[in-house]
N, C-alpha and C positions, 0 to 999 in steps of 0.2 A: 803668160802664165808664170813665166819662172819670177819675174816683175810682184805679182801676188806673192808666193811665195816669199821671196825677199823680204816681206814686208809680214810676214806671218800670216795671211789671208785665210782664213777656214771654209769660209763662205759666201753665196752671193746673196742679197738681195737684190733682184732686179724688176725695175721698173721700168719694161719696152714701152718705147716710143710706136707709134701705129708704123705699120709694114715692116718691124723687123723680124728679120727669118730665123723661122723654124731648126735653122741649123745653128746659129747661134746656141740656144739650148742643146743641140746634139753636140756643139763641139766642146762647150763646157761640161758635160757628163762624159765626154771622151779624156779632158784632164782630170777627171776625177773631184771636181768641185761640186761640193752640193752647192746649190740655187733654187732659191726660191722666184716666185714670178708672184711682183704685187700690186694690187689694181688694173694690168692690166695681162690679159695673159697673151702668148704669141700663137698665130693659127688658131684656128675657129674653136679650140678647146685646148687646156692645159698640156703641157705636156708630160707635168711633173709637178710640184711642191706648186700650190697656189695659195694665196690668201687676196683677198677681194672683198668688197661690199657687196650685200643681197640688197640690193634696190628695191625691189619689189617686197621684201618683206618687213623692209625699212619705211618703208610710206605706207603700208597695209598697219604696221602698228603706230604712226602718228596720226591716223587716220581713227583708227581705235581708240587711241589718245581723246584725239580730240570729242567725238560722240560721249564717250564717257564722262566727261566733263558739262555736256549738255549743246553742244551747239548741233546743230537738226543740218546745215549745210557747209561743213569745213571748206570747200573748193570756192564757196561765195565769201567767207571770211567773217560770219555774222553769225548769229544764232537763229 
């Protein structure tokens, strides 16, 4: 921490690697660093600041895309 500082650090973005723990975020809100968690969050929900892609609502509208254009089976790749 004092390292960040040194260096004028305001904030994190962080992008956890899969299985990093949930204290990690607790112990960075114990030094008083905002952080953000992006693309992936830690434990099964956020715990705090998240930004992330909505997949689901990302493919539901190139999906929409594509029909409104006229192709009758997007997934076949044809019209």
């Amino acid at each position: 921490m004092a390292r960040m500082r040194e260096h004028r650090v305001d904030a994190l973005l962080l992008c956890p690697a899969e299985e990093t723990p949930a204290s990690l975020i607790e112990t960075i809100a114990d030094w008083g660093m905002p952080c953000i968690e992006v693309m992936r969050h830690v434990g099964p929900s956020p715990l705090g600041d998240y930004v992330g892609a909505d997949l689901r609502a990302g493919v539901a509208n190139a999906v929409r895309h594509l029909i409104a254009l006229g192709h009758r089976h997007p997934a076949r790749g044809n019209r």
